[in-house]
ZALOTI-669715 format. One record per atom (N, C-alpha, C): residue in one letter; x, y, z. Coordinates in steps of 0.001 Angstrom, whole numbers, plus 500000, padded with zeros to 6 digits. Example, Ala and Ser with C-alpha at 12.3 -4.5 7.8 and 13.67 -1.06 7.14 Angstrom:
A513190494310507800/A512300495500507800/A513200496700507800/S512850497750507080/S513670498940507140/S512900500030507870/
This chain:
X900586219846725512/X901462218932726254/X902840218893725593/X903875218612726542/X905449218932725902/X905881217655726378/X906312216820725125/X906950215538725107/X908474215718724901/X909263215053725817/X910834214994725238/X911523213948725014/X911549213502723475/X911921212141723137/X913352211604723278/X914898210737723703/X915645210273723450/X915901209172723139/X916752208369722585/X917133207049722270/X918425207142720960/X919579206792721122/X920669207341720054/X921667206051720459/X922493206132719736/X923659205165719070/X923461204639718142/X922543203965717756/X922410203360716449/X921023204515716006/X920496204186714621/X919034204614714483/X918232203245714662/X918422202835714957/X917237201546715350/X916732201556716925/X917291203166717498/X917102203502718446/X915942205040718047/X916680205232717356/X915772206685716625/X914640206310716245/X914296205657715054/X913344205793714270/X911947204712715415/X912459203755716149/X911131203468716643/X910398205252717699/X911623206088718189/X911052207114718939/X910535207797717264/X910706208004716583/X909798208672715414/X908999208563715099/X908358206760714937/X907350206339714583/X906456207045715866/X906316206753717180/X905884207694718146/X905357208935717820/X906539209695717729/X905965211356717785/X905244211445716350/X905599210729715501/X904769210642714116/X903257210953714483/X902881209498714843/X901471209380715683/X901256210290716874/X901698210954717315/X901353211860718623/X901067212931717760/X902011213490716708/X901814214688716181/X900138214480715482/X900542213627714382/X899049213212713628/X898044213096714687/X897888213071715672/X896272212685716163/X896289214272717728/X897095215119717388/X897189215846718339/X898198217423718169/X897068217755717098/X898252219131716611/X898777220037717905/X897882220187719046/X898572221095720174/X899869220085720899/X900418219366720388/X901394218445720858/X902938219329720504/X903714219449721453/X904943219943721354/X906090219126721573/X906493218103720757/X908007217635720699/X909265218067720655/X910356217558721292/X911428217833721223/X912744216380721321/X913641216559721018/X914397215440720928/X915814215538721366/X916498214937721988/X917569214714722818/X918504213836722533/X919457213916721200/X920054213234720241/X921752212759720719/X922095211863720073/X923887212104720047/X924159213014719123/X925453213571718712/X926248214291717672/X926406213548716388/X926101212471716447/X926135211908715231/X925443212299713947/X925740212412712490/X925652213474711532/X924628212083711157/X924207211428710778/X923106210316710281/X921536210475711524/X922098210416713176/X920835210621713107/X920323212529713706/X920906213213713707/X920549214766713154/X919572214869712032/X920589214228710620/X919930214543709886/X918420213544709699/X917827212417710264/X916805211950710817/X915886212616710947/X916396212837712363/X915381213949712886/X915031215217712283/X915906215751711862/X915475216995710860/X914541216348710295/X914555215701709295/X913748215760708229/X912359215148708666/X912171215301709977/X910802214574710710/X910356216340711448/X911222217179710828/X910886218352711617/X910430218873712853/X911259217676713987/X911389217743715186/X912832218563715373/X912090219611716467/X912651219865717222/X914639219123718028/X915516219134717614/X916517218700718291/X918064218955719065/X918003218546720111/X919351219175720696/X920375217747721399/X921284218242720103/X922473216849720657/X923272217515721394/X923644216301722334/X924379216301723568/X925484214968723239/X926661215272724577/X927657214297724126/X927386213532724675/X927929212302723763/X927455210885724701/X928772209783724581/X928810209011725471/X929730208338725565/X928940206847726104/X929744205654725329/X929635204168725228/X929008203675726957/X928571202256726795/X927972201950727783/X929018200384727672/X929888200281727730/X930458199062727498/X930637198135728115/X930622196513728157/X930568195540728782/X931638195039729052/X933183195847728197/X934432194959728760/X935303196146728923/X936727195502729261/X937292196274730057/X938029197718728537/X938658198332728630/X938929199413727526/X939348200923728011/X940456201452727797/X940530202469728622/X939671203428727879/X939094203112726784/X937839204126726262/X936875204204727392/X936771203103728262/X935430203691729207/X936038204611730052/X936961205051730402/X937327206144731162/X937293207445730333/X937739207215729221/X937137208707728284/X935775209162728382/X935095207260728300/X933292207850728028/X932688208140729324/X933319208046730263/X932716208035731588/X932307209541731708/X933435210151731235/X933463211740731923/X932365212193730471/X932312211798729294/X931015212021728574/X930036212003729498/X929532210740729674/X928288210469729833/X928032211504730762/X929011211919731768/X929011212875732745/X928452214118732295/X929341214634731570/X928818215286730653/X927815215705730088/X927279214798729838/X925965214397728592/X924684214517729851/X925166214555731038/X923836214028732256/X923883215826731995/X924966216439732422/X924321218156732694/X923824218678731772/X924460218608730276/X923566219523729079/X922286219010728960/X922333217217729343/X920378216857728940/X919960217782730596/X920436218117731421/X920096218377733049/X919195219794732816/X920434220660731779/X919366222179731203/X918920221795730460/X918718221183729085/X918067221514728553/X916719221283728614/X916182219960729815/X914775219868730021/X914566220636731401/X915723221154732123/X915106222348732983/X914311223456732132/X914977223943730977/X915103224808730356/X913447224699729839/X912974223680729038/X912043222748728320/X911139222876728782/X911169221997729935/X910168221109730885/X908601219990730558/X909895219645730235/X908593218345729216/X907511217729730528/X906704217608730094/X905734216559731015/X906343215139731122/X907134214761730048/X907040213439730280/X908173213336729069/X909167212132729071/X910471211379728904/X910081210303728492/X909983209698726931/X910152209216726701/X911465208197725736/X912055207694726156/X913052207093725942/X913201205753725612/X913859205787724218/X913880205013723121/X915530203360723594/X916098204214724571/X917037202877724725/X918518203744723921/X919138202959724025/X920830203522723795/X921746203993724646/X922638203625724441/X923922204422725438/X923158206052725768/X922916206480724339/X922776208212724735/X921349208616726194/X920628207472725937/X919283207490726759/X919573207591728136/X920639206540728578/X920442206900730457/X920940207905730956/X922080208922730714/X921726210216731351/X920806211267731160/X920324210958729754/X918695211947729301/X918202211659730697/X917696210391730885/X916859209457731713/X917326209935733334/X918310209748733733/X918624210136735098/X918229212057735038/X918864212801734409/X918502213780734739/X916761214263734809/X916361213553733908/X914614213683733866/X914272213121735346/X915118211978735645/X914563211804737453/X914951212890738220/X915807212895738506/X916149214606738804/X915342215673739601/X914749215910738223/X913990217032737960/X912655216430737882/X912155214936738526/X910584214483738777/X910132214378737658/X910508214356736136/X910090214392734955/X909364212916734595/X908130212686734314/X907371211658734029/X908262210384732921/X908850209208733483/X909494208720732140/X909311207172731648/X908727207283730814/X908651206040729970/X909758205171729183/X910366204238729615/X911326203438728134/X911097202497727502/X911522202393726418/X910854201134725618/X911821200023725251/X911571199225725067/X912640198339724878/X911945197312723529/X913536197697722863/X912700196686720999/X912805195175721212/X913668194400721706/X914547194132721781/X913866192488722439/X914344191408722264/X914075190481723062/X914393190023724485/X915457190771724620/X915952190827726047/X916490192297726380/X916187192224727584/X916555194095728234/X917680194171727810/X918463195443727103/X919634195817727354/X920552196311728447/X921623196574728344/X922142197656729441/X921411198610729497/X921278199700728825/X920598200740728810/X919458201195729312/X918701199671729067/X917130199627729516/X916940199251731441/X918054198868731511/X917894197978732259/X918281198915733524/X919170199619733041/X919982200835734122/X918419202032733709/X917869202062733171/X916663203475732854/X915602202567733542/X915264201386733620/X914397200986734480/X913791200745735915/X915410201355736323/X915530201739737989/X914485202875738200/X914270204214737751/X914302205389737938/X912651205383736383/X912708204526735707/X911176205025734808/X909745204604735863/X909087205273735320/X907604204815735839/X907540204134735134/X907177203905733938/X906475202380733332/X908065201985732316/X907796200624731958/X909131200131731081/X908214199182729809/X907974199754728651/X907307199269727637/X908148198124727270/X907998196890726520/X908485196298726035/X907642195648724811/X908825195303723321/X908479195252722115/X908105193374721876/X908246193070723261/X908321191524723028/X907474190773724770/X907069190150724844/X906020189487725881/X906808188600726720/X907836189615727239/X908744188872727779/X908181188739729630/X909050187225729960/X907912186769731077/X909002187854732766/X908437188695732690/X908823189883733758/X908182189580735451/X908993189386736427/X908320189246737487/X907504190044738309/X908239191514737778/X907783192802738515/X907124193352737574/X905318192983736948/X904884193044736333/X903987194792736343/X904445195416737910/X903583196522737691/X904108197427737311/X905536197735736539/X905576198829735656/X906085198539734550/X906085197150733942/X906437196643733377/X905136196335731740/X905577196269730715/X903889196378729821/X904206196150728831/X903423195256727609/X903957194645726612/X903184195288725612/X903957196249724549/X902774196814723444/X903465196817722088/X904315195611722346/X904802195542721107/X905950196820720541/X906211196621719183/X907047197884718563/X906439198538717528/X906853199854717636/X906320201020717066/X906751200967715657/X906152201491714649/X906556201079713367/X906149202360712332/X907110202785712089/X906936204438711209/X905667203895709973/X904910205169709929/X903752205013709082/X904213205496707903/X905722205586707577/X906186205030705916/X906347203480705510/X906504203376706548/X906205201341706185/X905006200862706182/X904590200965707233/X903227200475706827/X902324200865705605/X902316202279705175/X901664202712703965/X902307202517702928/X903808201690702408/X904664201677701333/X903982201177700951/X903957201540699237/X903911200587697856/X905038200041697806/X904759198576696877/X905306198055696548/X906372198528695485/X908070198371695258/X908329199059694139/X908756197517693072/X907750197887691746/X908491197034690618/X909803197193689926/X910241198218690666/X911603198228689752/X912777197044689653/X912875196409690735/X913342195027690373/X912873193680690488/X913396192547689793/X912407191470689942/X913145190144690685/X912456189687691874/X912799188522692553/X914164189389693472/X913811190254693939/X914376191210695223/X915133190559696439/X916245190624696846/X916974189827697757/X917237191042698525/X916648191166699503/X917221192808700290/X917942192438701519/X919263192812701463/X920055192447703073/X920332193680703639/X919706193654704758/X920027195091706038/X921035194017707115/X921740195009707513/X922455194949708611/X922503195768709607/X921903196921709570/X921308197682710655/X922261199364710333/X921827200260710930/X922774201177710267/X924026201537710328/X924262200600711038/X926303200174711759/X926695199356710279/X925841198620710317/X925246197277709332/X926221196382710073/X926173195014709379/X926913193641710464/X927956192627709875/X928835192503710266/X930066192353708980/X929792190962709023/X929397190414709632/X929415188460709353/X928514188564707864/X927039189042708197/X926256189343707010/X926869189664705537/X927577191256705974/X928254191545704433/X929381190295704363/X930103189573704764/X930895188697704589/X930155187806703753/X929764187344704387/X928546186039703805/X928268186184702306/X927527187508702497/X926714187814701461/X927488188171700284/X928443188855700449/X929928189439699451/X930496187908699277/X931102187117699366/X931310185733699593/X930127184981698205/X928772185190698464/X928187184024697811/X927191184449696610/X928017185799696564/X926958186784695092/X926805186163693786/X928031185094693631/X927661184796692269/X926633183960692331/X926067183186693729/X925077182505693362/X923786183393693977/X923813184071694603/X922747184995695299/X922045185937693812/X922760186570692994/X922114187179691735/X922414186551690832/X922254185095690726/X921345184245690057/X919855184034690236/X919354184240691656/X918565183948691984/X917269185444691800/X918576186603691648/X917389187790691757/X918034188806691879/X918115190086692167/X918592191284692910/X918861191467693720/X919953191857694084/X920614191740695500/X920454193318696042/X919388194171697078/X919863194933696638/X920616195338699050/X922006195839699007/X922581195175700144/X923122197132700877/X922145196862702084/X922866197824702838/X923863197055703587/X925318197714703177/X926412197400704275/X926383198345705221/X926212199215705990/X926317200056707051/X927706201095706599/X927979201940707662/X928893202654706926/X930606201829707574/X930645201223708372/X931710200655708611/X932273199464707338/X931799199847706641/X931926198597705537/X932487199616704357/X933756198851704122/X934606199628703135/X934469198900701923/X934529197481701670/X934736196922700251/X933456197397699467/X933941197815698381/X933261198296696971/X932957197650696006/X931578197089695746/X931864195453695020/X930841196142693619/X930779196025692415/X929627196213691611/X929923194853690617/X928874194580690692/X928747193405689379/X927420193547689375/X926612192743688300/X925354193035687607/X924733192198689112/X923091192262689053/X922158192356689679/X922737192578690967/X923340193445691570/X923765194068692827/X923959195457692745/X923394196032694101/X923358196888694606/X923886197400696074/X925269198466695961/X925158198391697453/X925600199960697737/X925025199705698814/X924536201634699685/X924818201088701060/X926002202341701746/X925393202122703477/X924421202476704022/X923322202676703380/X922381203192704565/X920670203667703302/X920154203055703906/X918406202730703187/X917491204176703713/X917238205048702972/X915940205492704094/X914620206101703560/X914550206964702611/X913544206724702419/X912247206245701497/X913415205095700564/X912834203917699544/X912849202525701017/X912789202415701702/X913012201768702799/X911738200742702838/X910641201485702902/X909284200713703158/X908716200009702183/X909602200585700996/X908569199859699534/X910342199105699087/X910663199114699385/X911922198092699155/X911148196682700022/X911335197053701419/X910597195704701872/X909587194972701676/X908316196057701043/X907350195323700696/X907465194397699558/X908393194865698403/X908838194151697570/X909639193394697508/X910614193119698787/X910962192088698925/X910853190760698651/X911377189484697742/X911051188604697855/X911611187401699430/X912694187803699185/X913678187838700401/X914596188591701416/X914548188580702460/X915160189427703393/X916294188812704032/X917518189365704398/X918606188836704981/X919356190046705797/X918692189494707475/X919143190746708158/X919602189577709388/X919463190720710570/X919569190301711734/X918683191194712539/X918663190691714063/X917681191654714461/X918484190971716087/X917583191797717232/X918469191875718887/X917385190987719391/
């Protein structure tokens, strides 16, 4: 069977489609994946190292206000509908599954297209744009939260997918009384504000150790702090050792 996974703009769009093919691969070696990415150099290198199969396409914003960038991204997304259009002509997956993101709804329209079986998932407590425009045109629309849906028959609640490096992490002792702040892999500037703001009393309390995302320029080192844009694969045993967490979530 030939699965063709998308979901891109952030990786919090990626990695729940990973945790997926993770488990599809593990319980089904004749399983053939492939993946349908943005150009972005963070999640490429993702997917590589999950040794999937991948082909980025251009993608352009899904935006809610006015910007003459949406007239640039328009003719993307345009774009982005014909190269995903061959490459699952080309493919021919059984089935589309799609992770959510700007990059997902022309994957998603062209898989209608071409009658391609398609699933989307949604992490999220409330539908996004994305989901919401891929839910016209999917056969079923998964959702990560038990949200109360009227049009309950393609609609299905199974929760969120969760890479089996987290769940199997050890704990790491390397620091003690652990303060871990994610902001997602954009990361979230109120957070680093906050958190940059109240360090002298935050590593009093313990280790700070702080993904700012890569949009985050200030460079801060003082003792019990730590900061990196981007967590990945000390990720699962960072959290387990967590004493405290300071994120956000959709």
């Amino acid at each position: 069977m030939k699965i063709a996974l998308t979901g891109g703009g952030t990786l919090g769009h990626v990695y729940p489609a990973l945790a997926i093919a993770q488990e599809l691969i593990t319980n089904n070696k004749d399983i053939d994946i492939f993946y349908i990415s943005t150009k972005k150099a963070n999640e490429i290198e993702v997917i590589n190292q999950y040794g999937i199969r991948n082909f980025p396409i251009t993608s352009g914003k899904l935006r809610r206000y006015l910007s003459f960038e949406n007239i640039k991204d328009f003719f993307k997304v345009i774009k982005g509908f014909f190269q995903a259009l061959k490459i699952l002509r080309k493919e021919k997956p059984e089935v589309l599954f799609s992770k959510g993101g700007y990059l997902s709804v022309p994957v998603v329209f062209a898989a209608h297209c071409l009658k391609i079986r398609i699933l989307t998932h949604e992490s999220d407590s409330t539908l996004g744009l994305a989901t919401r425009l891929n839910a016209k045109v999917a056969d079923k629309v998964l959702l990560g939260f038990n949200l109360p849906i009227v049009d309950n028959r393609k609609y299905f609640y199974t929760g969120n997918p969760i890479r089996a490096q987290i769940v199997n992490a050890e704990s790491c002792e390397t620091f003690k009384n652990l303060i871990l702040v994610l902001g997602g892999s954009q990361g979230a500037k109120e957070i680093n504000e906050l958190v940059t703001a109240s360090l002298e009393e935050l590593t009093k309390l313990g280790f700070v150790y702080h993904q700012t995302g890569a949009l985050w320029d200030k460079k801060i080192e003082c003792n019990n702090y730590y900061q990196t844009e981007f967590i990945s694969k000390e990720f699962g045993s960072l959290l387990k050792s967590a004493k405290v967490v300071i994120t956000r979530s959709g």
